[in-house]
C-alpha positions as CSV (number, residue, x, y, z in Angstrom):
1,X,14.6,-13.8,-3.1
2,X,13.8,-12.8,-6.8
3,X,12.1,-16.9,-7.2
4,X,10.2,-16.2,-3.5
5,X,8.8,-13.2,-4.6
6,X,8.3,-11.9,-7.5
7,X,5.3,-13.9,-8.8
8,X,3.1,-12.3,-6.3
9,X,4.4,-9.3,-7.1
10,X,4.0,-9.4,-10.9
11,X,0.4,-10.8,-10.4
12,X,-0.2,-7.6,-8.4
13,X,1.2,-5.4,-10.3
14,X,-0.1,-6.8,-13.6
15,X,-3.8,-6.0,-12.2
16,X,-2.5,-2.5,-11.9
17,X,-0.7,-1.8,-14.9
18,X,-1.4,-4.7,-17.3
19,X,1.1,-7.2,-18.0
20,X,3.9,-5.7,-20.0
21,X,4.4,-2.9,-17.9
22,X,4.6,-5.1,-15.0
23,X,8.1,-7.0,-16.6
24,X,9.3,-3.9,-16.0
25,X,8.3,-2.9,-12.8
26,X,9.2,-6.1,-11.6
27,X,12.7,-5.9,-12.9
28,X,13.2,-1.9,-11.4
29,X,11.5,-3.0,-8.2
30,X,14.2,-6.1,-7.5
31,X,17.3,-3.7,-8.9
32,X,15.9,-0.7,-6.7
33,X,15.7,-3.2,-3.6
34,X,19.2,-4.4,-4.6
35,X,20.7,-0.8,-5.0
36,X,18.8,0.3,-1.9
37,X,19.7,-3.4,0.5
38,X,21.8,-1.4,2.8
39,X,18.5,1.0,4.1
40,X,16.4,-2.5,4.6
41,X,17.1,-2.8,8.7
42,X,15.0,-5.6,9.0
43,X,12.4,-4.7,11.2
44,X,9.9,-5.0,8.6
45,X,9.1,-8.3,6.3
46,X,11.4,-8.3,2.9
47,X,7.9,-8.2,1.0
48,X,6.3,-5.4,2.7
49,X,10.0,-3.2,1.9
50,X,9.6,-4.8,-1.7
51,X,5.9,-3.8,-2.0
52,X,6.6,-0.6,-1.1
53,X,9.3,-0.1,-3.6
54,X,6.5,-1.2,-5.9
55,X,4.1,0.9,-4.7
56,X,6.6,4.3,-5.8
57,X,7.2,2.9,-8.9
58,X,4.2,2.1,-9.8
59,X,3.0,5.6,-8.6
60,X,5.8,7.2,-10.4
61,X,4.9,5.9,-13.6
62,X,1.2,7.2,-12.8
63,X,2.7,10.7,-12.1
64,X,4.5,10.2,-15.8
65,X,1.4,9.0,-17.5
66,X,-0.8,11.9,-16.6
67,X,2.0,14.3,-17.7
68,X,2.0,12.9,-20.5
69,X,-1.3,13.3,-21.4
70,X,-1.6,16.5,-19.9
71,X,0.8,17.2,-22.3
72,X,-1.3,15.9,-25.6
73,X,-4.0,18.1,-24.2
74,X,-2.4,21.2,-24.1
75,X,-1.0,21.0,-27.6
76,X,-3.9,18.7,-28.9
77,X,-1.9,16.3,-30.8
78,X,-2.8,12.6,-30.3
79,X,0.6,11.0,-31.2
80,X,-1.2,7.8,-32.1
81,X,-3.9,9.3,-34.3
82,X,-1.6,12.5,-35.9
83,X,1.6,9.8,-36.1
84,X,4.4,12.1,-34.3
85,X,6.1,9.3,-33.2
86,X,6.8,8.1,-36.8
87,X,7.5,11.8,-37.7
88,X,10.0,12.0,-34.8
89,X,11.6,8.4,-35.3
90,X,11.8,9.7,-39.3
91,X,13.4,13.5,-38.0
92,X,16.1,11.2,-36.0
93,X,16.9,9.0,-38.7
94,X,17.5,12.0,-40.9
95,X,19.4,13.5,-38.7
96,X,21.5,10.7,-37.5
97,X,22.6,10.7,-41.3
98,X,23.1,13.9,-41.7
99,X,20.2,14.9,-44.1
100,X,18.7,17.6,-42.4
101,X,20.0,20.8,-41.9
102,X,20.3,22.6,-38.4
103,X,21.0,26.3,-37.7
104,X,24.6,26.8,-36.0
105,X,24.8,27.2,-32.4
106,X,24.9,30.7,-31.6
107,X,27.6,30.0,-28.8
C-alpha cells in the first residue's frame, strides 16, 4: 500500500507544505491509517480514506502554525531574528547540567 501510494501523496502534499514537511506528513498519514485500519469499512477507495487523513493533518499543522505565530505577535519576539531558540536550547543545556539555579517547589 505504502509503494502504491504514497508518491502521489507526497507530490500533493509537498505543493502544500513544501518538501520536508511532507516526509513527515507522509510518514503520520500511513501510521495514522495503520492505527486507525479497523474504522476503514471499505465503502470508499483506500486513497480517498488516506487523503483524508492527509487532509487533517495537513490542516492540523495549519491550525499549529497560525498559533504559533499568533503567538510571536502577541509577545513580539521573532525567535529567528531575537535567537530564543538558541537562548532556550542554551537554558536547557544549563539546566540539564545542573548550572542554573531554580526556586524550590512550594509543594
Amino acid at each position: 500500500m505504502f509503494h502504491r501510494h504514497a508518491p502521489r501523496l507526497h507530490a500533493y502534499i509537498k505543493r502544500r507544505l513544501g518538501r520536508t514537511l511532507a516526509d513527515d506528513i507522509v510518514a503520520e498519514a500511513f501510521a495514522t491509517a495503520f492505527r486507525q485500519r479497523g474504522r476503514f469499512d471499505g465503502r470508499s477507495e483506500f486513497a480517498a480514506w488516506l487523503w483524508g487523513i492527509a487532509s487533517n493533518l495537513i490542516a492540523k499543522h495549519h491550525r499549529q502554525e497560525t498559533r504559533m505565530y499568533r503567538a510571536f505577535a502577541r509577545t513580539g519576539v521573532d525567535p529567528a531574528e531575537d535567537g530564543i531558540a538558541e537562548l532556550v536550547s542554551d537554558r536547557m543545556t544549563a539546566a540539564a547540567q545542573g548550572l542554573i539555579w531554580r526556586r524550590p517547589s512550594p509543594h
